[in-house]
Short mmCIF file of the C-alpha atoms (twelve columns), coordinates in Angstrom:
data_MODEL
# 
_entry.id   MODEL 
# 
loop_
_atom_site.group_PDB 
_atom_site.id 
_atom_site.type_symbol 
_atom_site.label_atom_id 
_atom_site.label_alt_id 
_atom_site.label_comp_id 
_atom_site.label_asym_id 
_atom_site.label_seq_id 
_atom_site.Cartn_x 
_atom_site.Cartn_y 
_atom_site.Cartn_z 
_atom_site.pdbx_PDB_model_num 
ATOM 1   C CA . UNK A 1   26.999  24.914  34.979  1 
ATOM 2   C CA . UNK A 2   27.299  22.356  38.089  1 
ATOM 3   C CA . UNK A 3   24.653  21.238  40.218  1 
ATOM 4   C CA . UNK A 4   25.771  23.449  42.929  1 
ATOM 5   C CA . UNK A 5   24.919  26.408  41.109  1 
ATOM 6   C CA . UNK A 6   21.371  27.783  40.916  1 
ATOM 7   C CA . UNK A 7   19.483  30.068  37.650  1 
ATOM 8   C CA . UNK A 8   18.329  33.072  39.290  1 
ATOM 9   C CA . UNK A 9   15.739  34.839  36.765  1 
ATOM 10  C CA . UNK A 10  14.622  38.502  36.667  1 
ATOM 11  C CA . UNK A 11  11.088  39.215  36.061  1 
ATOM 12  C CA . UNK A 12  10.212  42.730  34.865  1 
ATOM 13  C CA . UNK A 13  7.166   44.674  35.323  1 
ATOM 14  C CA . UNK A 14  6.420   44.224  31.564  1 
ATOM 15  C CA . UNK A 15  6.857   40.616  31.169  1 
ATOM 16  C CA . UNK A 16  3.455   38.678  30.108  1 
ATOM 17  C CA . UNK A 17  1.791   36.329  32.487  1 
ATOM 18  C CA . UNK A 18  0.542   32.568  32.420  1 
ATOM 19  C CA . UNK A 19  -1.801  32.524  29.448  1 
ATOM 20  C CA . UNK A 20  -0.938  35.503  27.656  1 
ATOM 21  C CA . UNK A 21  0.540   35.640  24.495  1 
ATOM 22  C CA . UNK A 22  3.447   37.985  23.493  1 
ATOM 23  C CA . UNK A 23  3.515   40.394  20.880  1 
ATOM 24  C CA . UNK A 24  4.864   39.153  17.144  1 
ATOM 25  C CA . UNK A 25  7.968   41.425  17.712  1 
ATOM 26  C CA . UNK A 26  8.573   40.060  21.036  1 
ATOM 27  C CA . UNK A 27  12.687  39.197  20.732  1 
ATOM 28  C CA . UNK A 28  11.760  35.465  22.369  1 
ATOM 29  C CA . UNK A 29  9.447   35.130  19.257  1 
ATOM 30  C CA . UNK A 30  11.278  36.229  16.697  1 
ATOM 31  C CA . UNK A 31  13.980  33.911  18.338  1 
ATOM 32  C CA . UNK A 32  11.906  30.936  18.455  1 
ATOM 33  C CA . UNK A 33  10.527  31.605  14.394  1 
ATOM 34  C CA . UNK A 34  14.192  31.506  13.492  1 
ATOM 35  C CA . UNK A 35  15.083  28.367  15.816  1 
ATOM 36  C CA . UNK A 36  11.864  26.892  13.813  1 
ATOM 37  C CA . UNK A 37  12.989  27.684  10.667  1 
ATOM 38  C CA . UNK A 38  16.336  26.474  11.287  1 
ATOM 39  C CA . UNK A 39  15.233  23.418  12.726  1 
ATOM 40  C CA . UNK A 40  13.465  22.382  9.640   1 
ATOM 41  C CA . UNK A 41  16.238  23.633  7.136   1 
ATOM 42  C CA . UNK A 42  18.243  20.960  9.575   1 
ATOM 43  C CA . UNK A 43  15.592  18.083  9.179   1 
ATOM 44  C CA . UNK A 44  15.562  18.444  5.168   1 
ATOM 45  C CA . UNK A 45  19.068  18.148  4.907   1 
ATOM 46  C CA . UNK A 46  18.823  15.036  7.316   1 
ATOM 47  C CA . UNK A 47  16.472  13.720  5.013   1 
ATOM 48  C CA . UNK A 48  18.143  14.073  2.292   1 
ATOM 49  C CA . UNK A 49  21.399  12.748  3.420   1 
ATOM 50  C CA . UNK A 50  19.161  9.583   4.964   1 
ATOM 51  C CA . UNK A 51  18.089  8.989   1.479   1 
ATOM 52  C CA . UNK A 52  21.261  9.013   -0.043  1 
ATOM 53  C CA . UNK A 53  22.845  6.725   2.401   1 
ATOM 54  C CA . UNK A 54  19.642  4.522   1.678   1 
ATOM 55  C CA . UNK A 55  19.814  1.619   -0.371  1 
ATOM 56  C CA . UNK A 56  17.575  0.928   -3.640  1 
ATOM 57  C CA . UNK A 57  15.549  -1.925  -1.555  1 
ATOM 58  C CA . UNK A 58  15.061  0.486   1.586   1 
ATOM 59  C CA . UNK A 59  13.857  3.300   -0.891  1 
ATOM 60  C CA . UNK A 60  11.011  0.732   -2.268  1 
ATOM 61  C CA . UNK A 61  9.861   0.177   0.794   1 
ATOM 62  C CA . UNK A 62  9.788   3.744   1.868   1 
ATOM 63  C CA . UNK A 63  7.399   4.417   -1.202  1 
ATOM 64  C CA . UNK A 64  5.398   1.056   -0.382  1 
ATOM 65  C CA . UNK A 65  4.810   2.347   3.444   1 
ATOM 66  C CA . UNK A 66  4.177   5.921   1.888   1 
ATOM 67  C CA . UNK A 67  1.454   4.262   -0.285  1 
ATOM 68  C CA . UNK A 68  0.122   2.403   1.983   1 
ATOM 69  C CA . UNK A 69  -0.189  5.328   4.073   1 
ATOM 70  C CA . UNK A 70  -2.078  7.145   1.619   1 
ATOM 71  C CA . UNK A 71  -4.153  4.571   0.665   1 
ATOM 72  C CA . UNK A 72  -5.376  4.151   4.328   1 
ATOM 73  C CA . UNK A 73  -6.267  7.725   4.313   1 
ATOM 74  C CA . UNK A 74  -8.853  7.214   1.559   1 
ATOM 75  C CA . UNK A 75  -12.733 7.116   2.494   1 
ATOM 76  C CA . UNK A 76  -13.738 3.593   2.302   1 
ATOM 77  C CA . UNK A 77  -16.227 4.211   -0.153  1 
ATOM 78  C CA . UNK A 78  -13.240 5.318   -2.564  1 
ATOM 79  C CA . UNK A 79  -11.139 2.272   -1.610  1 
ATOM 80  C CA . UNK A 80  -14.136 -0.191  -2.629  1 
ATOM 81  C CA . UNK A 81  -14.754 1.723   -5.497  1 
ATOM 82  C CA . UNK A 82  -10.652 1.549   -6.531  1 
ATOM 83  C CA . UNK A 83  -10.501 -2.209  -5.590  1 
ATOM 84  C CA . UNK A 84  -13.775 -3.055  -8.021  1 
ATOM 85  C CA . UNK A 85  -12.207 -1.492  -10.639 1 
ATOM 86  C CA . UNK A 86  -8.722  -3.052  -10.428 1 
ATOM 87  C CA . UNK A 87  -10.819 -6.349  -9.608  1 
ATOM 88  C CA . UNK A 88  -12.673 -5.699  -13.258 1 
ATOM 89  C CA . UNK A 89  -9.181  -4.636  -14.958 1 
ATOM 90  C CA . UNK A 90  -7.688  -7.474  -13.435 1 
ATOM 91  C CA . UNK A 91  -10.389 -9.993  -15.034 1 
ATOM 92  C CA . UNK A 92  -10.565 -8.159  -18.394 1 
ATOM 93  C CA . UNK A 93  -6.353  -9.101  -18.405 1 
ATOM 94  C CA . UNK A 94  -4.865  -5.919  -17.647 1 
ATOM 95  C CA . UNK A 95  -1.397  -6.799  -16.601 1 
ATOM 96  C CA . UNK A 96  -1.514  -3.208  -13.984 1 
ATOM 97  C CA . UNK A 97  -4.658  -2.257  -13.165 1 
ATOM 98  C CA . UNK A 98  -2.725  0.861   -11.271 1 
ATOM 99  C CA . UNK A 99  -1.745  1.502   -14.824 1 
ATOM 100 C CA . UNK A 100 -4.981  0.936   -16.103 1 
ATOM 101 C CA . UNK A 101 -7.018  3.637   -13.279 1 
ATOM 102 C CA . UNK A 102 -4.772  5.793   -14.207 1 
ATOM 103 C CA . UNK A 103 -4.662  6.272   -18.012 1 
ATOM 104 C CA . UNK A 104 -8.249  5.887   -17.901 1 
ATOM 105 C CA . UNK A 105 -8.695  9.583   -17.112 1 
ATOM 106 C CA . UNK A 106 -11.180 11.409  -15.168 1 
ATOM 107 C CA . UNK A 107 -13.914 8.516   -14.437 1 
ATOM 108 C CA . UNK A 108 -16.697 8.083   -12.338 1 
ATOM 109 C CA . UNK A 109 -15.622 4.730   -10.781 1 
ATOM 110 C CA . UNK A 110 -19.296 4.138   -9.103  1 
ATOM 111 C CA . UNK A 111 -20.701 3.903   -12.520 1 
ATOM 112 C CA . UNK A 112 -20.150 0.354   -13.544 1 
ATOM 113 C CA . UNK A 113 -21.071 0.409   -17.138 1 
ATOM 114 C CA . UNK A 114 -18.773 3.806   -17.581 1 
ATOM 115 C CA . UNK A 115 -15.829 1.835   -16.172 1 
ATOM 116 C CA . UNK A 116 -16.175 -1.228  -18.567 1 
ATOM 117 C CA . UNK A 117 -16.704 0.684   -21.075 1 
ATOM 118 C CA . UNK A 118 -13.548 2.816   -20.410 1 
ATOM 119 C CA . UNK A 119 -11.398 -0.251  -20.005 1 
ATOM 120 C CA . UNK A 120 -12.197 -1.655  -22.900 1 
ATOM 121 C CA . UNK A 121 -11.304 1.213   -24.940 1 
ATOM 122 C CA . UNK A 122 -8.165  1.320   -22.959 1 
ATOM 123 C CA . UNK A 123 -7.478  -2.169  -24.236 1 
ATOM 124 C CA . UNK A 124 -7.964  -1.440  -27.638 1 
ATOM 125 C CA . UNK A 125 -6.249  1.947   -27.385 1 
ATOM 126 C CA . UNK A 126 -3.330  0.160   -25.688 1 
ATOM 127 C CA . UNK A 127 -3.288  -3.341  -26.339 1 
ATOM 128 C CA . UNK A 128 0.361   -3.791  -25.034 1 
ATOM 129 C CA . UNK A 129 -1.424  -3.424  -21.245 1 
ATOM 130 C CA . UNK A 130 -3.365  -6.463  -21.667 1 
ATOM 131 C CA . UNK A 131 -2.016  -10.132 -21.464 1 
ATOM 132 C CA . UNK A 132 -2.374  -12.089 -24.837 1 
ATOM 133 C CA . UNK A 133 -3.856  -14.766 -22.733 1 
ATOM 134 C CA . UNK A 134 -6.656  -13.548 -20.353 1 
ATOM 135 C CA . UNK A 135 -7.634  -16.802 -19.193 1 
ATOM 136 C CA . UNK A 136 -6.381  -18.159 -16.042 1 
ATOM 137 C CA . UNK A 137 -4.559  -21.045 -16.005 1 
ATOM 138 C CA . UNK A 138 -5.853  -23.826 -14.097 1 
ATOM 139 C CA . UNK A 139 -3.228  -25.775 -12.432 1 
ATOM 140 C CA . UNK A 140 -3.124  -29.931 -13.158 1 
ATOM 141 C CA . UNK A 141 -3.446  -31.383 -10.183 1 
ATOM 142 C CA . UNK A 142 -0.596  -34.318 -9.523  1 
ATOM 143 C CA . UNK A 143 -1.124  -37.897 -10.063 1 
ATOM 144 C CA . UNK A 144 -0.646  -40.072 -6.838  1 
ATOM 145 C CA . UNK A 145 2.072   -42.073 -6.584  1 
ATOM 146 C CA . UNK A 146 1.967   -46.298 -6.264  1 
ATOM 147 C CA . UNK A 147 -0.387  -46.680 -9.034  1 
ATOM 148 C CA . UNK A 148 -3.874  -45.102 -8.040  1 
ATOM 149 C CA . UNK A 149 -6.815  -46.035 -9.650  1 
ATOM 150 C CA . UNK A 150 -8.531  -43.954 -12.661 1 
ATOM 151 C CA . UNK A 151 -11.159 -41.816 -11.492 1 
ATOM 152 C CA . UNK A 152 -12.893 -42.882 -14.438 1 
ATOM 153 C CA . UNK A 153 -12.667 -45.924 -13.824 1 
ATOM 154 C CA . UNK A 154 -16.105 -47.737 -12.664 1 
ATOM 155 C CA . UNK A 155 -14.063 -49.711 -10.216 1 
ATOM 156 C CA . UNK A 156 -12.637 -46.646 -8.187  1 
ATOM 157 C CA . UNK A 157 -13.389 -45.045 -5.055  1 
ATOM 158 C CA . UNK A 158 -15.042 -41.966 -4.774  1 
ATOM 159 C CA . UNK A 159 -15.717 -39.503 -1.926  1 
ATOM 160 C CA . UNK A 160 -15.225 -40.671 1.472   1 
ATOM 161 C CA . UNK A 161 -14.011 -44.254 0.176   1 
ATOM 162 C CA . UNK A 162 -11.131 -42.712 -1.928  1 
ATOM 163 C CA . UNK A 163 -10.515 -40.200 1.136   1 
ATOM 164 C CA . UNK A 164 -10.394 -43.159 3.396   1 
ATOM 165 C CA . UNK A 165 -7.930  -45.091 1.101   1 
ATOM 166 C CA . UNK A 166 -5.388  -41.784 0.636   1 
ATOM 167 C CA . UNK A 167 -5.687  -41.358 4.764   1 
ATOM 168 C CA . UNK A 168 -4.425  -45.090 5.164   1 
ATOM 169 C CA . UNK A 169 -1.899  -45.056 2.227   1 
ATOM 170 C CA . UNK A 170 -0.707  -41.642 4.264   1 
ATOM 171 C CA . UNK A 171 -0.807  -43.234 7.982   1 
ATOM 172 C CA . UNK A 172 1.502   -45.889 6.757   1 
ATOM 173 C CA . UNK A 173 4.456   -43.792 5.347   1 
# 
């Protein structure tokens, strides 16, 4: 069609008017069902070649967003109840407290005692879910450089007079 050229349209005596719907067998709906239909037969398959073309790293992240998603669809008296009891699984050593939520079964996660007590018979059901060592490791702070005085020593600087002393050492560098 060119520019030129102009759609003339035919209105019948039995055609509906603004605001009214048409009939179920109406050929225009049963056209636009099947268009529908079609339409979304087309998107699957474009899905599913998408995903195929997708690599492994691109997948993860789909199922990250997806999560996320969900997650932000939870009430937020559900999400505070889930993050206290990964927060507890977490401190009793549970390497996954995903893991841990869900083999725990159905469980009332507002009842604190229930959920301790739950997780620790988790941890002695499955013991291979808990780190060996629970305890945190605390990292060793570095020794300074140019030989620094002992803190223990009776002689040494504390507080703002060892602060003082590291600021100089550190404005002449």
């Amino acid at each position: 069609m060119t520019a030129d050229e102009t759609i003339t349209t035919e209105v019948d005596e039995t055609t509906t008017g603004p605001g009214e719907r048409l009939p179920d067998d109406h050929p225009v709906v049963k056209a636009l069902a099947k268009a529908n239909k079609e339409a979304e037969a087309a998107r699957l398959k474009v899905k599913e070649f998408e995903d195929a073309q997708k690599g492994e790293l691109e997948k993860l992240q789909d199922q990250i967003a997806e999560r996320d998603r969900q997650l932000a669809d939870l009430p937020a008296a559900t999400r505070a109840q889930a993050i206290q009891f990964a927060s507890l699984a977490t401190q009793m050593g549970f390497v996954d407290p995903e893991d841990a939520l869900t083999l725990s079964g159905d469980l009332d996660l507002s009842d604190a005692a229930a959920v301790k007590t739950a997780l620790e018979d988790l941890a002695q059901r499955k013991p291979h879910l808990v780190r060996t060592d629970p305890s945190p490791k605390v990292p060793h702070r570095p020794r300074p450089k140019g030989g620094a005085t002992d803190p223990d020593d009776g002689n040494a600087p504390k507080g703002k007079e060892r602060a003082a002393a590291a600021l100089r050492a550190y404005s002449q560098q």
